[in-house]
N, CA, C and O atoms as a CHARMM CRD file, in Angstrom:
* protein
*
  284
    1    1 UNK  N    -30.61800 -29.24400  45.82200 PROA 1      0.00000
    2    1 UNK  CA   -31.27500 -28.54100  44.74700 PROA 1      0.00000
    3    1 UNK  C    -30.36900 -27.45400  44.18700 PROA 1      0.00000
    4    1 UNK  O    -30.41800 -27.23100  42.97700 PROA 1      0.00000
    5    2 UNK  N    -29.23500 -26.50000  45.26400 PROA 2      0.00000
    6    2 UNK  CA   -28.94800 -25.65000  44.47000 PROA 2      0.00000
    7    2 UNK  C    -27.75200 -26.09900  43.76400 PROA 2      0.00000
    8    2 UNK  O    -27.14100 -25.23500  43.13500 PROA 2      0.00000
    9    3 UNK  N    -27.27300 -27.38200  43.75400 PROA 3      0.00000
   10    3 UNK  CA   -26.15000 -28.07100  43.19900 PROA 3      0.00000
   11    3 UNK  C    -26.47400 -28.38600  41.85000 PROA 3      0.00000
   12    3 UNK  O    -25.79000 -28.37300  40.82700 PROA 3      0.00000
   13    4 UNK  N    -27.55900 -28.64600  42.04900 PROA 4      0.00000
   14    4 UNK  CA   -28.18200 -29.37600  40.47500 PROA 4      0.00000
   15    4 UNK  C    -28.64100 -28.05700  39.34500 PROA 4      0.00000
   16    4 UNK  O    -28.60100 -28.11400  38.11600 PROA 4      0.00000
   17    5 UNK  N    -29.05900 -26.93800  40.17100 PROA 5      0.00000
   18    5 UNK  CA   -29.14500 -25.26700  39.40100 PROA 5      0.00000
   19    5 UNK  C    -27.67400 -25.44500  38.84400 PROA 5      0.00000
   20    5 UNK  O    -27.41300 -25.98900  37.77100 PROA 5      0.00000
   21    6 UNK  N    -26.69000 -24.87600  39.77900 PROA 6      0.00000
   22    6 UNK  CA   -25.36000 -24.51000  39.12200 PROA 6      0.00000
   23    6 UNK  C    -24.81200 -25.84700  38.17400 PROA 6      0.00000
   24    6 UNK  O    -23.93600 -25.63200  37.33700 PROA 6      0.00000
   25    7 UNK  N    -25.37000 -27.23300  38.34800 PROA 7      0.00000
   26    7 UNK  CA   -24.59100 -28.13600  37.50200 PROA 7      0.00000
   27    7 UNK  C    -25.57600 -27.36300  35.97400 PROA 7      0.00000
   28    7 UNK  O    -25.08300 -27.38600  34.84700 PROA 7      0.00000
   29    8 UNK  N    -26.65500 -26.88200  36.19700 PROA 8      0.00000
   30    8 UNK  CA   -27.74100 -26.97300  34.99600 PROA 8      0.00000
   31    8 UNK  C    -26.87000 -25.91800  34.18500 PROA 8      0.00000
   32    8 UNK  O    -26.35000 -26.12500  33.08800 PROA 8      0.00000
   33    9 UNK  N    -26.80400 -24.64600  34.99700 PROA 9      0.00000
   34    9 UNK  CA   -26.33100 -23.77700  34.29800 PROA 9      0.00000
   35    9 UNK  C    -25.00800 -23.64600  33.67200 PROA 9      0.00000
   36    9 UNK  O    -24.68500 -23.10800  32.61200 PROA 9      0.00000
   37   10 UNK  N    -24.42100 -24.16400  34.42900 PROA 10     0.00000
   38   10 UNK  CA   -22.92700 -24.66000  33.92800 PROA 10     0.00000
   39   10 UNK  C    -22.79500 -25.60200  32.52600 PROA 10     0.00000
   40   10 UNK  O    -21.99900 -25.34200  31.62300 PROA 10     0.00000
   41   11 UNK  N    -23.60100 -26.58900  32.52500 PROA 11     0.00000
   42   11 UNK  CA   -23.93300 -27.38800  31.05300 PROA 11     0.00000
   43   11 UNK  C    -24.42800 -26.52000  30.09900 PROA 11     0.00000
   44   11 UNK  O    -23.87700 -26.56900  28.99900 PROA 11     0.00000
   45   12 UNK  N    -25.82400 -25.31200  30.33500 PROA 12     0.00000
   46   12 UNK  CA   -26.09900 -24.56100  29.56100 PROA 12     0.00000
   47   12 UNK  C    -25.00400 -23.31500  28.92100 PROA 12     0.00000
   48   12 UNK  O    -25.18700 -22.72700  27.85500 PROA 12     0.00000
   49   13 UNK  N    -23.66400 -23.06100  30.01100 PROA 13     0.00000
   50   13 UNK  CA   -22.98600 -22.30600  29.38400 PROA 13     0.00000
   51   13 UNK  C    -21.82100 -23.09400  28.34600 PROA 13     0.00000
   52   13 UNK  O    -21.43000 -22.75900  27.22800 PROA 13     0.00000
   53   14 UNK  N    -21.60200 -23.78900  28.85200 PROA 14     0.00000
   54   14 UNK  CA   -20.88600 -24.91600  28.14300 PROA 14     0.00000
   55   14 UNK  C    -21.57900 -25.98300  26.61400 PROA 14     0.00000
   56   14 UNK  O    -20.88300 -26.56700  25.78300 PROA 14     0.00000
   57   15 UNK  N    -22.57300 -25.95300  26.65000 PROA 15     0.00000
   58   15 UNK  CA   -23.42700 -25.94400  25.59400 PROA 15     0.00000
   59   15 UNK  C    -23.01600 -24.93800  24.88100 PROA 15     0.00000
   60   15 UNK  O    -21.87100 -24.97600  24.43000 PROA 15     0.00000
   61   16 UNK  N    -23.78400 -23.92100  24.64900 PROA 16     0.00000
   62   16 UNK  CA   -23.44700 -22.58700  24.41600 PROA 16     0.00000
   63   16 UNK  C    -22.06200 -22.24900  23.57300 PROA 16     0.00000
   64   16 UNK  O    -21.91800 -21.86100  22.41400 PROA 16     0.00000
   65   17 UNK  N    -21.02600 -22.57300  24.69200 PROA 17     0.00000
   66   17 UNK  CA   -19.60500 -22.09200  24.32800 PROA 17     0.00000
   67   17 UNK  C    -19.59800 -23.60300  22.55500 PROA 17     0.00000
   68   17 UNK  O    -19.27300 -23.60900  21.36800 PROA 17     0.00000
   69   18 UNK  N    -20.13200 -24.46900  23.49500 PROA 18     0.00000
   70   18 UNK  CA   -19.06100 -25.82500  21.95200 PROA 18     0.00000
   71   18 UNK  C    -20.18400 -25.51700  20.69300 PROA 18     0.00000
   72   18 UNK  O    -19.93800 -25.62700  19.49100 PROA 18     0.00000
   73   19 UNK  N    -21.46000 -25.10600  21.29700 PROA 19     0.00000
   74   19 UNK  CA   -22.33800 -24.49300  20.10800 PROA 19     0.00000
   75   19 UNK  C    -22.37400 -23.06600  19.05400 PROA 19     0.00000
   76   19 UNK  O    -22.92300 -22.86000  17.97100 PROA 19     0.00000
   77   20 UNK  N    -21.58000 -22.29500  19.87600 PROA 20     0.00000
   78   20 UNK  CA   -21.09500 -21.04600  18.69300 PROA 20     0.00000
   79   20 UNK  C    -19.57900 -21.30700  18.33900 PROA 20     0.00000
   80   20 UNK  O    -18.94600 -20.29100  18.04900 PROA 20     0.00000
   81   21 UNK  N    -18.87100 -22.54900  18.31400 PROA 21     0.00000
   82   21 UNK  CA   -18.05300 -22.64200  17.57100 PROA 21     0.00000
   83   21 UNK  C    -17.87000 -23.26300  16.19600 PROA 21     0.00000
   84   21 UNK  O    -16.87600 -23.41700  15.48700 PROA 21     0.00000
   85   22 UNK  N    -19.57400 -23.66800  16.00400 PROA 22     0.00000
   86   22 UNK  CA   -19.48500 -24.12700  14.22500 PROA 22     0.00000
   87   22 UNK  C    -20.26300 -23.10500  14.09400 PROA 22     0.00000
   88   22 UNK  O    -21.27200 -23.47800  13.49600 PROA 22     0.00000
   89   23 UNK  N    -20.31700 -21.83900  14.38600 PROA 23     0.00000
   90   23 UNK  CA   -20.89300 -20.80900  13.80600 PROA 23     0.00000
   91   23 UNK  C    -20.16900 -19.83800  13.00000 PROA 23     0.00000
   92   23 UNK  O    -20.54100 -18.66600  12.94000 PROA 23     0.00000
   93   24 UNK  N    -18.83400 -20.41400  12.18400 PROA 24     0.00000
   94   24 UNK  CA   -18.19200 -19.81500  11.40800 PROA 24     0.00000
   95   24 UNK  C    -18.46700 -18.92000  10.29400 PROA 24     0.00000
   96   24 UNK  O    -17.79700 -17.94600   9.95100 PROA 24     0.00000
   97   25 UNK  N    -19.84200 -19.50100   9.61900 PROA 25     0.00000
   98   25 UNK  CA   -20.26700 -19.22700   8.36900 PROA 25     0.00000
   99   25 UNK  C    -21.31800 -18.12700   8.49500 PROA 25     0.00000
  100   25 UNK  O    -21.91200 -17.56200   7.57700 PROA 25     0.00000
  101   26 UNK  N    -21.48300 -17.84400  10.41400 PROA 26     0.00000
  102   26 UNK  CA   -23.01100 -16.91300  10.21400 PROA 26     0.00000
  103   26 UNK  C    -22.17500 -14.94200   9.91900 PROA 26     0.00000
  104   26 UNK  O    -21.11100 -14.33200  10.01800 PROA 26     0.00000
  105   27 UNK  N    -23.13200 -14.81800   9.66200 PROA 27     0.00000
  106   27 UNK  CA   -22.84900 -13.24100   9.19000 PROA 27     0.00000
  107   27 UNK  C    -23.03100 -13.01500  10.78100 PROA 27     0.00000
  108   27 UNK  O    -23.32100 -13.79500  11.68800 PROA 27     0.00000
  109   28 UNK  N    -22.67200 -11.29700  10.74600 PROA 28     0.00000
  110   28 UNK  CA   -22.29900 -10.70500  11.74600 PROA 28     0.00000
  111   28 UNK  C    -23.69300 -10.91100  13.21900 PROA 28     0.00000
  112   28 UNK  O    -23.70100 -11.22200  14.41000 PROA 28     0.00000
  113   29 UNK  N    -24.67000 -10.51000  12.17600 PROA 29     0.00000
  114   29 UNK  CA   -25.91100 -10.04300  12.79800 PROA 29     0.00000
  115   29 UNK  C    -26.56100 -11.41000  13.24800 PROA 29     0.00000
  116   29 UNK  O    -27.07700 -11.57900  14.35300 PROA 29     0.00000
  117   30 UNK  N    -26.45700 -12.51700  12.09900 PROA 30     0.00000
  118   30 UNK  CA   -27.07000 -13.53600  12.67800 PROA 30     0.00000
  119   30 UNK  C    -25.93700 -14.27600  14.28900 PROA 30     0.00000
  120   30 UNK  O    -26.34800 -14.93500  15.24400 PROA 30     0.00000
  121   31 UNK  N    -24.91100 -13.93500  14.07300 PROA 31     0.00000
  122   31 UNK  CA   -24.15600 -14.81000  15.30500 PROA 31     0.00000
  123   31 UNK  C    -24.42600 -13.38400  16.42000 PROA 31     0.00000
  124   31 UNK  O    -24.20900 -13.64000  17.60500 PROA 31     0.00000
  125   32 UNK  N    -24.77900 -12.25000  16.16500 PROA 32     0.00000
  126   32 UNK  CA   -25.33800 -11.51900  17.13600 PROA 32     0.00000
  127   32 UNK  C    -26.51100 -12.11500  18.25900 PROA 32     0.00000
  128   32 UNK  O    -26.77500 -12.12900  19.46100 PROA 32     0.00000
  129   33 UNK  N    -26.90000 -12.49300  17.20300 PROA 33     0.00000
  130   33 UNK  CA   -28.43900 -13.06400  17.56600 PROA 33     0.00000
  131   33 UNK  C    -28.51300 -14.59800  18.13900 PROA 33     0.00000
  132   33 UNK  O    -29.32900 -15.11500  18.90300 PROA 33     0.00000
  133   34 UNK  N    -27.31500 -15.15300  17.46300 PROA 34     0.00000
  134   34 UNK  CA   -27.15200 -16.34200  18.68000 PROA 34     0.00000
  135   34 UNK  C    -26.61800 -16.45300  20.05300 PROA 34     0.00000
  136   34 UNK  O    -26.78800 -17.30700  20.92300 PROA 34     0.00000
  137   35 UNK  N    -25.85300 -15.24600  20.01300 PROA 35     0.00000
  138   35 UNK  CA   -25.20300 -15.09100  21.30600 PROA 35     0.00000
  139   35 UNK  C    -26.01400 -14.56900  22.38600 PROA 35     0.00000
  140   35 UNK  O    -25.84300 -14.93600  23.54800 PROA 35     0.00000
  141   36 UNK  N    -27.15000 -13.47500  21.93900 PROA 36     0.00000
  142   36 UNK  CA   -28.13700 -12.71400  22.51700 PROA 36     0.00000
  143   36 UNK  C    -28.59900 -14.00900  23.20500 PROA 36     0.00000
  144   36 UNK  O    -28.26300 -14.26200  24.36200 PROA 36     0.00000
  145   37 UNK  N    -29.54400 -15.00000  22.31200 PROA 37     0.00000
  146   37 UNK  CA   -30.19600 -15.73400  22.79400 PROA 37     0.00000
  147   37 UNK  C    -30.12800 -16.29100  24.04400 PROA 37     0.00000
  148   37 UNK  O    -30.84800 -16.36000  25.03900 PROA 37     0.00000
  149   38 UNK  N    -28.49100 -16.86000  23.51500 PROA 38     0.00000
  150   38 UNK  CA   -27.68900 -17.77200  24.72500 PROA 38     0.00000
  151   38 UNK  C    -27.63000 -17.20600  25.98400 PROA 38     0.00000
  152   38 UNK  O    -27.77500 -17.78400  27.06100 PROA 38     0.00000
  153   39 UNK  N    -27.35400 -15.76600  25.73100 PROA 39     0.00000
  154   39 UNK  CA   -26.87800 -14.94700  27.73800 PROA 39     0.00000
  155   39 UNK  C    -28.50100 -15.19600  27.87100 PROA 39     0.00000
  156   39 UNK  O    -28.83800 -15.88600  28.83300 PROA 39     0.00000
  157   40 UNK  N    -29.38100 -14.78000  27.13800 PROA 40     0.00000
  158   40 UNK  CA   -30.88400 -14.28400  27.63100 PROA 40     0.00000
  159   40 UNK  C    -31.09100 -15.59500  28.39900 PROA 40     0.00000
  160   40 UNK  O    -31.08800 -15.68200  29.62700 PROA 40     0.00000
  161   41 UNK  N    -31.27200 -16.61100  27.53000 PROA 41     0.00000
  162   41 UNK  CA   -31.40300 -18.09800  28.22200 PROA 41     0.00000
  163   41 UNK  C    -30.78400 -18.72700  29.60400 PROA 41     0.00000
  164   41 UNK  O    -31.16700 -19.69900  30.25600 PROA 41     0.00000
  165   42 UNK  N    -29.86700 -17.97000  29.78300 PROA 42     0.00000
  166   42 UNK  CA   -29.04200 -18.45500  30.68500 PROA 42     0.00000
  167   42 UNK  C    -29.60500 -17.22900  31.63500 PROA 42     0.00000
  168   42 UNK  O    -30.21300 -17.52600  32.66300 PROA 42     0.00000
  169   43 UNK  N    -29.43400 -16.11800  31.34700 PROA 43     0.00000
  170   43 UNK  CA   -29.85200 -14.94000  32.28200 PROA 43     0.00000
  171   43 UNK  C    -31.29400 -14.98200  32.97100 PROA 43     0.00000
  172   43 UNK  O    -31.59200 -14.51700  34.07100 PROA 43     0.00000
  173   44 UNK  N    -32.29400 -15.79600  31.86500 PROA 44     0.00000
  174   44 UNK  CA   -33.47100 -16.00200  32.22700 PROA 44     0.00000
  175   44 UNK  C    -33.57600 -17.45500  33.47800 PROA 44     0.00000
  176   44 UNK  O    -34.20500 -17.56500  34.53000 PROA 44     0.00000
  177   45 UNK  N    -32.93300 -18.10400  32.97200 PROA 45     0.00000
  178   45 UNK  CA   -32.62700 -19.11300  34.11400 PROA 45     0.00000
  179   45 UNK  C    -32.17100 -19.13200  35.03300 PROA 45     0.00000
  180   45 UNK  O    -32.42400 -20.10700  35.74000 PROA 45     0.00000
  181   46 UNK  N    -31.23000 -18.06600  35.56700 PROA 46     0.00000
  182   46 UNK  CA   -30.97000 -17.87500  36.51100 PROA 46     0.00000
  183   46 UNK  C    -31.68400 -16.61800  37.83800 PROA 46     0.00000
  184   46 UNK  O    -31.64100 -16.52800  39.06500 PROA 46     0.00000
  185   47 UNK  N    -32.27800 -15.85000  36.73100 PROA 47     0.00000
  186   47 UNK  CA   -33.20800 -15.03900  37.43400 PROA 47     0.00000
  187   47 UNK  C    -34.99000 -15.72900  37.77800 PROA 47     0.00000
  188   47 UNK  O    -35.97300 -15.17900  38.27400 PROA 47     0.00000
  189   48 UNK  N    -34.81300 -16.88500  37.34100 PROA 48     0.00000
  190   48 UNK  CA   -36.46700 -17.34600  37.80900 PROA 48     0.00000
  191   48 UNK  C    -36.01900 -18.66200  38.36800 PROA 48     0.00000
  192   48 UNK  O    -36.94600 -19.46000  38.50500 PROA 48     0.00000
  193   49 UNK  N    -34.69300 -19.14500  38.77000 PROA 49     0.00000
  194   49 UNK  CA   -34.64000 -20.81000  39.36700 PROA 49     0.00000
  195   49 UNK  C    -34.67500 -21.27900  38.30800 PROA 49     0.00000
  196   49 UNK  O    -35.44700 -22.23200  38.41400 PROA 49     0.00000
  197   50 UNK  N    -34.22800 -21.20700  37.05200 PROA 50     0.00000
  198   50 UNK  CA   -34.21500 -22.48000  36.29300 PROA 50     0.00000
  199   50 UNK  C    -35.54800 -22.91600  35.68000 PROA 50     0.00000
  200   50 UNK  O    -35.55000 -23.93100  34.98400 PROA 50     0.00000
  201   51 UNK  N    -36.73900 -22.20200  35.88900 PROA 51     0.00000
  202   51 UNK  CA   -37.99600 -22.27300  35.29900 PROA 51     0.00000
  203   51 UNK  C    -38.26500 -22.30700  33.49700 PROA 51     0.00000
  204   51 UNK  O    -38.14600 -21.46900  32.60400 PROA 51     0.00000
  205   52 UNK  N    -38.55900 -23.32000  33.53700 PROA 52     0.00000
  206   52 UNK  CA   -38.28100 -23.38400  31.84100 PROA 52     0.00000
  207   52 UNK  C    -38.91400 -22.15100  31.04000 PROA 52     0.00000
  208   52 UNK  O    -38.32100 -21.63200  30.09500 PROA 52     0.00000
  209   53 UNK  N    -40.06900 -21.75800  31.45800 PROA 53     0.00000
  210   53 UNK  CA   -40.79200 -20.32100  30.60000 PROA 53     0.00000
  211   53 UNK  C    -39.96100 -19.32800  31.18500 PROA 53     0.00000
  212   53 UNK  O    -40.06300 -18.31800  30.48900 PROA 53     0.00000
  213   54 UNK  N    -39.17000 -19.13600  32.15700 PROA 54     0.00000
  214   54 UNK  CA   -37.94300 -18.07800  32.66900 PROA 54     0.00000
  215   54 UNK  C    -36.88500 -18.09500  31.15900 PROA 54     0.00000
  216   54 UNK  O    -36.65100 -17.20000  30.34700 PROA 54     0.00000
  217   55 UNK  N    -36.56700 -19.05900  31.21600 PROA 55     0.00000
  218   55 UNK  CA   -35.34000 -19.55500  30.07500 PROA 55     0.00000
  219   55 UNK  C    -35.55800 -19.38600  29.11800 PROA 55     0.00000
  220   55 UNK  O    -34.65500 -18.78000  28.54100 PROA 55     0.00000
  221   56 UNK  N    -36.71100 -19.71200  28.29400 PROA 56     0.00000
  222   56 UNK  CA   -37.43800 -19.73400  26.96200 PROA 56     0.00000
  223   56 UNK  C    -37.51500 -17.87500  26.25000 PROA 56     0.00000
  224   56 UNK  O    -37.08400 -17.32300  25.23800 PROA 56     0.00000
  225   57 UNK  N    -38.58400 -17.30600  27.87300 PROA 57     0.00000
  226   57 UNK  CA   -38.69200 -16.09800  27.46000 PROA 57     0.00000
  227   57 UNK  C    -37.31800 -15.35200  27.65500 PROA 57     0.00000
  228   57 UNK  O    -37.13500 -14.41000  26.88400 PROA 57     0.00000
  229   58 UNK  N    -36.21400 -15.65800  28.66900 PROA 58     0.00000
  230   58 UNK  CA   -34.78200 -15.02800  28.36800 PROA 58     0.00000
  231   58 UNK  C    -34.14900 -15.12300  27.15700 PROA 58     0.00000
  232   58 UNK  O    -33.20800 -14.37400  26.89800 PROA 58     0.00000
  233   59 UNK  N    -34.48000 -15.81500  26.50700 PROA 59     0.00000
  234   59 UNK  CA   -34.06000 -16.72400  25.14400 PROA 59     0.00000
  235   59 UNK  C    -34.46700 -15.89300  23.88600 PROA 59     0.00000
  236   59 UNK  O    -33.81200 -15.47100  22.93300 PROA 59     0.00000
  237   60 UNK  N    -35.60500 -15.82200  24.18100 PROA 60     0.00000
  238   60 UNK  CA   -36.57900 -15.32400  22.93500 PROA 60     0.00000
  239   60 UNK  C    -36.03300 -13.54600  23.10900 PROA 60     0.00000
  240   60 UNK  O    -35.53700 -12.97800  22.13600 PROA 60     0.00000
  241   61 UNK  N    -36.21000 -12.81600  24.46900 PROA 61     0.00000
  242   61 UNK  CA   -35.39700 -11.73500  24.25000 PROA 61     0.00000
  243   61 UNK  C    -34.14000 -11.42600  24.27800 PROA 61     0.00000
  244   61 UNK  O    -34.06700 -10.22000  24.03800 PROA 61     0.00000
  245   62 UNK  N    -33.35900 -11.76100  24.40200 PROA 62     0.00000
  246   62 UNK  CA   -32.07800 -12.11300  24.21100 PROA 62     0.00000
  247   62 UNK  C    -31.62300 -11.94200  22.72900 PROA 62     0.00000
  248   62 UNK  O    -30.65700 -11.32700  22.27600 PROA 62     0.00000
  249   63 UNK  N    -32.81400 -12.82300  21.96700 PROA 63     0.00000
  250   63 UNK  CA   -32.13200 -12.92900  20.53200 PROA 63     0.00000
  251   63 UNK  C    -32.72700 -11.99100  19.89300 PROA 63     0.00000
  252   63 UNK  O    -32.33900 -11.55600  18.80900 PROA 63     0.00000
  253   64 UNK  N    -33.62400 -11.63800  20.44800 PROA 64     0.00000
  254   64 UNK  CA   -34.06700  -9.79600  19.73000 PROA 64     0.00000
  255   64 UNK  C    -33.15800  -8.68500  20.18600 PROA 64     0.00000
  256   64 UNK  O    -32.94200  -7.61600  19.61600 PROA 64     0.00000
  257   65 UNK  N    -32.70600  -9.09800  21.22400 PROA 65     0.00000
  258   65 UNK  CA   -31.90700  -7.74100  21.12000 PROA 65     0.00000
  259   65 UNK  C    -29.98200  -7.89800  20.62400 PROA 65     0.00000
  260   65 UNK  O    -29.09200  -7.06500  20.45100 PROA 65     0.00000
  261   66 UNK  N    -30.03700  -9.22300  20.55700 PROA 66     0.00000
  262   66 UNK  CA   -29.12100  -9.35000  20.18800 PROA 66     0.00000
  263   66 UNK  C    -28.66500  -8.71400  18.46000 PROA 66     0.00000
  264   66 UNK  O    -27.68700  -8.15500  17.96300 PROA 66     0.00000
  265   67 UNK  N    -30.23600  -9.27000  17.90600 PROA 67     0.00000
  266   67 UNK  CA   -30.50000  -9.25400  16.57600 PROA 67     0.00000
  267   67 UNK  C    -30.44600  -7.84500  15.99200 PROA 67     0.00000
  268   67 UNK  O    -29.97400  -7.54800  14.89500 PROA 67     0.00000
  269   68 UNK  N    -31.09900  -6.87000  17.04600 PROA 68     0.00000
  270   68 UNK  CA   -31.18700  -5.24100  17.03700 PROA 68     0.00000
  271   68 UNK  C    -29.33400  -4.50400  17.16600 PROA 68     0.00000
  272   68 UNK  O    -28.87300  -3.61200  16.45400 PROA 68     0.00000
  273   69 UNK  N    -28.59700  -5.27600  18.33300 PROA 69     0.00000
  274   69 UNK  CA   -27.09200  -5.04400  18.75400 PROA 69     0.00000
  275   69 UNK  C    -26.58900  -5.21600  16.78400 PROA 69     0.00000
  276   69 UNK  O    -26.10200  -4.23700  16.21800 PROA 69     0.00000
  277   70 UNK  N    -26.82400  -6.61300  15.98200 PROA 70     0.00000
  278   70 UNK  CA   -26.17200  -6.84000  15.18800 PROA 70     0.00000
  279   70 UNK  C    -26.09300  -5.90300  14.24700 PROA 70     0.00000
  280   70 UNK  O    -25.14200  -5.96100  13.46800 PROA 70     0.00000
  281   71 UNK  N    -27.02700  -4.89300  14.12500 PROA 71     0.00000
  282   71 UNK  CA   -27.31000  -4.09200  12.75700 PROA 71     0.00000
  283   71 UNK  C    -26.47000  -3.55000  12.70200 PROA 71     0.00000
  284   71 UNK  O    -26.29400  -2.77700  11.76000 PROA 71     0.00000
């Protein structure tokens, strides 16, 4: 089980990384806010086991404060 956590999270950071590289075109604040998302998601997943409402709600704050960091 904890092989299949670190394979999860490892795809989710790696996701992540090949997914903010067509983010050329976002303004400052919006690629703020994608990046927020991404640690939250990942931060949330790793602080609840990988629990999908762990991830979701890391996700969802993440990109608020990311969004707040961008201003």
């Amino acid at each position: 089980m904890k092989i299949l956590q670190k394979f999860a999270i490892a795809t989710a950071a790696t996701t992540l990384l090949l997914g903010l590289s067509g983010c050329t075109g976002l303004s400052s604040q919006e690629r703020s806010t994608v990046i927020g998302a991404g640690a939250g998601a990942i931060g949330g997943a790793i602080l609840t086991g990988g629990s999908p409402l762990g991830t979701v709600g890391g996700a969802a704050v993440g990109g608020v404060i990311g969004h707040e960091v961008g201003r």
